[in-house]
C-alpha positions in Angstrom: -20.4 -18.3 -38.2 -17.1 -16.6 -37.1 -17.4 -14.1 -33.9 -16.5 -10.7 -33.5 -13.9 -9.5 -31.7 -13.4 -6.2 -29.9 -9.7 -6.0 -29.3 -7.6 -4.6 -32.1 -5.4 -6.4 -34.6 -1.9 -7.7 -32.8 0.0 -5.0 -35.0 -2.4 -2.1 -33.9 -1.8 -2.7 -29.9 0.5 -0.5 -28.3 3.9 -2.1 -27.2 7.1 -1.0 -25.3 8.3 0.5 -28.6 5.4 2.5 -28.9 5.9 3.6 -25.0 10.0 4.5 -25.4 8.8 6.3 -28.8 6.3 8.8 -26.7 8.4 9.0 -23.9 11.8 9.5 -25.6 13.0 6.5 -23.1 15.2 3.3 -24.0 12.7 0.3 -24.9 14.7 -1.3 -22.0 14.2 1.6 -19.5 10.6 1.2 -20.6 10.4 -2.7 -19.5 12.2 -1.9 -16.2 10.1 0.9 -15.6 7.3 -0.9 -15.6 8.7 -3.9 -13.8 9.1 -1.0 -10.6 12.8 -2.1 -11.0 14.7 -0.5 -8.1 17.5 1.5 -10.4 15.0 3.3 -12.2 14.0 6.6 -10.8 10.3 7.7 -9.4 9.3 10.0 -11.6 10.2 8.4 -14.8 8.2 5.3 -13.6 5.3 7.2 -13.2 5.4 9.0 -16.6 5.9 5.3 -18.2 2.9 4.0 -16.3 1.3 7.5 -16.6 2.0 6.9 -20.8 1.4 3.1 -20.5 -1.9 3.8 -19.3 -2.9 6.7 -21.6 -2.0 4.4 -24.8 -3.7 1.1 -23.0 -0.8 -0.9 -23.3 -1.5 -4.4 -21.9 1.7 -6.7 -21.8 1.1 -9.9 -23.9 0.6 -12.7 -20.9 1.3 -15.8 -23.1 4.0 -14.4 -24.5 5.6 -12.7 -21.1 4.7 -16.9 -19.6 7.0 -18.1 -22.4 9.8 -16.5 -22.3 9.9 -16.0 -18.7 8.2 -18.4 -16.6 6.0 -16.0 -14.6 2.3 -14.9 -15.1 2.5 -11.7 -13.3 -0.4 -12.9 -11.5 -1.2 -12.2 -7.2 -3.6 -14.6 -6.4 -5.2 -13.4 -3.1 -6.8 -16.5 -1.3 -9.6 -15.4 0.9 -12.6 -17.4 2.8 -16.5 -17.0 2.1 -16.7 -16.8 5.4 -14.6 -13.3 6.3 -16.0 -9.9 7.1 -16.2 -8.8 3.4 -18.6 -5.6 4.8 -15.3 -4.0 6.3 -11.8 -5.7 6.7 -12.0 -7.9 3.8 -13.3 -5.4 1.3 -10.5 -2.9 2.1 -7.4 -5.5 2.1 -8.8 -6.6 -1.4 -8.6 -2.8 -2.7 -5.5 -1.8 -1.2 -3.5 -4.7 -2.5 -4.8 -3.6 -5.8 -4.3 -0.5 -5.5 -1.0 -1.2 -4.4 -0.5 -3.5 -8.0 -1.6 -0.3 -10.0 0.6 0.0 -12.7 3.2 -2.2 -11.8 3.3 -5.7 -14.0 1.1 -7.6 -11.6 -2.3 -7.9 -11.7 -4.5 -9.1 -8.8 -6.9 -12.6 -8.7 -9.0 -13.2 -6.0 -9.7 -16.7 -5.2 -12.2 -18.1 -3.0 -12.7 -21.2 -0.8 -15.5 -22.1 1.3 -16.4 -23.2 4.7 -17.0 -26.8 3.4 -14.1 -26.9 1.6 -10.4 -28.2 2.4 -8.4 -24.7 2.7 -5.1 -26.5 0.6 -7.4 -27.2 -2.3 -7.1 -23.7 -3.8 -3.4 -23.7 -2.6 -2.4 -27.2 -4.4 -4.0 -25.6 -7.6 -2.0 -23.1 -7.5 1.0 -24.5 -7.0 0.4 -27.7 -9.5 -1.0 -25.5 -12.2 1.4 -22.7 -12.2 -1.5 -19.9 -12.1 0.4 -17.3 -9.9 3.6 -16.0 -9.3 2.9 -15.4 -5.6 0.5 -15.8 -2.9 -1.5 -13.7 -0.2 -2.9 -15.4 2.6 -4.9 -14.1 5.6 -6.8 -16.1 8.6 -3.6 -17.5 9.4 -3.1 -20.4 11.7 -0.5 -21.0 14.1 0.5 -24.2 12.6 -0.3 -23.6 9.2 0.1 -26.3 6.1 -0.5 -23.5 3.8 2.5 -22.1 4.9 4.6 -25.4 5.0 3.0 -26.3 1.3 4.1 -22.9 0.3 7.4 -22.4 1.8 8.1 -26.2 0.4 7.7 -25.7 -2.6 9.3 -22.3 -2.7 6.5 -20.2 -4.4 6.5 -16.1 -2.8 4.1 -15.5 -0.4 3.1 -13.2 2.6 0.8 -13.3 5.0 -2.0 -11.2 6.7 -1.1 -12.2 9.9 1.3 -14.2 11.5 1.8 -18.2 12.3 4.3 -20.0 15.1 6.4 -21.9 12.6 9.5 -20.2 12.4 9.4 -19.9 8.3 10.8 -16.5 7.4 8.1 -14.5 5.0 6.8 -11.4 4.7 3.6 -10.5 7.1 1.8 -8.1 8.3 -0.5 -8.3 11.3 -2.4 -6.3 13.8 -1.3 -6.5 17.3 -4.6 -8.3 19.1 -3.1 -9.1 21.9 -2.8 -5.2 22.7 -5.8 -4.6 21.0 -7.7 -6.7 24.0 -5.9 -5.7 26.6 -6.3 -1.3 25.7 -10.2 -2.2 25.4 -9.5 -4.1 28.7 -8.1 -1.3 30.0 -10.7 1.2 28.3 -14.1 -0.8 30.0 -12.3 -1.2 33.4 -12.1 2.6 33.3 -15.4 3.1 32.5 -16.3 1.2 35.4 -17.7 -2.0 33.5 -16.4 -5.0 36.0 -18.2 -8.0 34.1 -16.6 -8.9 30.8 -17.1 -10.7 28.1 -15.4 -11.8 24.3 -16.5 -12.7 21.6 -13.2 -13.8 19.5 -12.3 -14.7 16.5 -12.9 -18.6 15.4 -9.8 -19.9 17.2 -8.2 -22.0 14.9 -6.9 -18.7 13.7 -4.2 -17.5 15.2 -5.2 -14.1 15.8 -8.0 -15.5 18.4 -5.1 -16.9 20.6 -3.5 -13.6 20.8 -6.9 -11.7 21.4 -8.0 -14.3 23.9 -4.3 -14.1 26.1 -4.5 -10.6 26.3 -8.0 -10.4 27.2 -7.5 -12.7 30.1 -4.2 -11.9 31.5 -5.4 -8.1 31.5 -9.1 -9.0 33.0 -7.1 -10.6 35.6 -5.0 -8.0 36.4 -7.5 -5.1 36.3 -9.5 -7.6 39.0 -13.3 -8.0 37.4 -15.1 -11.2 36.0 -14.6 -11.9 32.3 -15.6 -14.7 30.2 -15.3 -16.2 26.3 -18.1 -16.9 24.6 -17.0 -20.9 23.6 -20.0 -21.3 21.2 -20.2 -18.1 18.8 -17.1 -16.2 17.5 -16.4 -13.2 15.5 -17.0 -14.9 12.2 -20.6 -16.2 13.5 -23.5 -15.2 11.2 -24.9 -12.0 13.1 -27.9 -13.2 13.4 -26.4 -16.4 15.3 -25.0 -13.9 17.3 -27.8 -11.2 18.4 -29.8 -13.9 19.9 -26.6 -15.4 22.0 -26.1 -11.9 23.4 -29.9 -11.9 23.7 -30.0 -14.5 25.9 -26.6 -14.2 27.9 -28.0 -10.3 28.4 -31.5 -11.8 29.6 -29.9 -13.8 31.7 -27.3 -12.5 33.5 -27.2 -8.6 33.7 -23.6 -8.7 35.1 -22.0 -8.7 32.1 -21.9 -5.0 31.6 -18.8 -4.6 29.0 -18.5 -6.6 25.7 -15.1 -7.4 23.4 -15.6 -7.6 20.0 -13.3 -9.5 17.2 -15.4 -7.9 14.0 -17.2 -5.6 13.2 -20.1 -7.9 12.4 -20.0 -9.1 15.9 -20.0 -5.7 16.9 -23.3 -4.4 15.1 -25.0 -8.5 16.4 -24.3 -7.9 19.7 -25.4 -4.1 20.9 -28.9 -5.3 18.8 -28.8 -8.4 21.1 -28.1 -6.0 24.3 -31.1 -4.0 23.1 -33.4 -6.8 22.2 -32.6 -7.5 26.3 -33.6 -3.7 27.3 -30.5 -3.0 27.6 -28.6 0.5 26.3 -25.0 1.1 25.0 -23.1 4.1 26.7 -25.6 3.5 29.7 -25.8 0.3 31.1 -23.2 -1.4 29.1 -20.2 -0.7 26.9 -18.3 -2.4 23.5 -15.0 -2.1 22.0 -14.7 -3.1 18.3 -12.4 -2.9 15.8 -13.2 -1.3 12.2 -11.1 -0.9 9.0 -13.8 1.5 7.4 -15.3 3.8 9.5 -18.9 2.7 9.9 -19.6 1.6 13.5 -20.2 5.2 15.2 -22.6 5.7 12.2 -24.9 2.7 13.9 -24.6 3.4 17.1 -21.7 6.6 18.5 -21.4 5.1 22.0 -19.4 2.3 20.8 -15.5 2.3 21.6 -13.8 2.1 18.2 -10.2 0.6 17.4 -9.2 1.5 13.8 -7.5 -1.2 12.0 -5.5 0.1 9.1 -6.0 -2.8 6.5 -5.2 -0.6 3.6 -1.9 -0.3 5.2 -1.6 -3.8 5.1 -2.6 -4.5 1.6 0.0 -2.1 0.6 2.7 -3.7 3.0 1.5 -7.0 1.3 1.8 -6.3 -2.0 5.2 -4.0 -2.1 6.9 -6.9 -0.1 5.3 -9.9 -2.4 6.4 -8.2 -5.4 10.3 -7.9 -3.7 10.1 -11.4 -2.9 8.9 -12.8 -6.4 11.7 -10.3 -7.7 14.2 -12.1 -5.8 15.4 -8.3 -4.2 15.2 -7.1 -0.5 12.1 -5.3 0.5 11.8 -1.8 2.2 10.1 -3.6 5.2 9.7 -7.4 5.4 7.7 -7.7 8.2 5.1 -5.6 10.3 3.2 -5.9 13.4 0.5 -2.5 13.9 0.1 -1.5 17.3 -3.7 -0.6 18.5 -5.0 2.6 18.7 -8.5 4.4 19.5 -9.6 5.5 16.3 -9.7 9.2 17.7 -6.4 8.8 18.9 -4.8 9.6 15.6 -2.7 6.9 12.9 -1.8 3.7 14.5 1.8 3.2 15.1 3.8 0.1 14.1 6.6 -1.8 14.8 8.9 -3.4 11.5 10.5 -6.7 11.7 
């Protein structure tokens, strides 16, 4: 028994032709338009998408693969294991966002904790499934970088490595990130610190970690790292370290955190120890959707602007599968308190 199929007959599926004959354009001005090519204007790509989108025009994959190699295809590789509740959620829907209309579409591919971080990588690369590549949870020495770069497939990076292979990135400034919340719980009179980083194999954890440290040290009060939970800890794993450490040692009166996860785990472990936020401690986090101050308003909030970053990511991906120069190649986003107005950044 034959099945049924709900697209339309080949010949009934709208084409370029069918675009350039609505829009009164060249059938090539139509292609380039949608390819976001850099000589053709603003406004007449969005009245091609605008009309692309109307007709449901859907480029023919197989045929697009044949003639040219590419698959139009972003494959976003991302861990089990991130905060998909804030940060990860919002990169995911900015870099599509950021793909709207354009001839890309967006693949999100997971690996998991168990799992050797190349395998989804090597697929990739062996099986010619994307045209580029985003990565995140970068390491400083990274073999998904060197695999990449060596085999010279496009891709950028959310967050930076120590290598000293050119690509586009954009990262969030950590470093200044610990040392303004540093700065923030010295004010407030907290002299007993304590981090909770991200896992440090990344390389964001050696940047939040140095600035932590070196501005602890300079403000003069105590401060630790936690060395057996990080960020990326399971919050439960987490409320009942702070439990403890809280229980224990009542010194510790301001707390770092690398996630928002963290964030939430820990002022629930404070608690669980009788302790109150705003009162007899206080805790910086870091948020790329505002939530925290709807779970509890005393804590000190640094807004993150991932959606910026997808959009960086994507417009500078796109440029380098293109083979063109970008607007911006790279881009590191300085820290600021979420009330503080739009964080301010610094391009590479």
């Amino acid at each position: 028994m034959s099945g049924i199929s709900l697209l339309p007959p080949d010949s009934d599926r709208p084409t370029l032709k069918t675009i350039a004959a609505e829009t009164g354009l060249a059938i090539a001005t139509v292609s380039r338009a949608l390819k976001d090519a850099s000589d053709i204007g603003e406004d007449t790509k969005k009245r091609v998408r605008e009309t692309a989108e109307r007709l449901g025009y859907r480029p023919n994959r197989a045929g697009v693969r044949l003639r040219t190699g590419k698959t139009n295809v972003i494959a976003l590789v991302l861990s089990t294991e991130a905060d998909v509740m804030n940060h990860t959620s919002k990169l995911i829907y900015s870099i599509a966002e950021a793909l709207r209309g354009s001839a890309y579409h967006l693949v999100v591919m997971p690996f998991f904790g168990d799992q050797d971080p190349m395998d989804p990588i090597r697929y990739i690369v062996e099986t010619g499934s994307a045209d580029g590549v985003v990565l995140n949870q970068t390491q400083p020495n990274d073999p998904r970088v060197r695999y990449l770069a060596d085999h010279n497939l496009p891709f950028a990076t959310h967050g930076r490595t120590n290598m000293g292979i050119p690509h586009p990135y954009f990262d969030f400034d950590n470093e200044a990130y610990a040392r303004l919340a540093v700065r923030e719980l010295v004010k407030r009179g907290r002299k007993g610190l304590l981090l909770i980083p991200p896992p440090r194999s990344h390389s964001y954890a050696g940047h939040m970690i140095a600035g932590f440290a070196d501005e602890a040290a300079k403000c003069g009060v105590r401060f630790e790292v936690t060395d057996h939970i990080s960020s990326d800890s399971p919050g439960s794993v987490i409320e009942a370290a702070i439990t403890a450490r809280m229980a224990q040692d009542q010194r510790i009166d301001g707390i770092l955190c690398g996630s928002t996860t963290a964030a939430m785990a820990s002022v629930a472990g404070a608690e669980n120890a009788g302790l109150r936020i705003g009162r007899d401690f206080d805790l910086v986090a870091k948020e790329a959707i505002s939530f925290l101050h709807r779970f509890r308003r005393e804590i000190l909030v640094v807004k993150e602007d991932v959606g910026h970053a997808g959009t960086f990511i994507a417009q500078s991906l796109m440029a380098a599968i293109e083979k063109r120069a970008p607007d911006q190649g790279q881009y590191l986003e300085r820290p600021t308190r979420a009330d503080d107005g739009l964080p301010k950044g610094e391009t590479r």
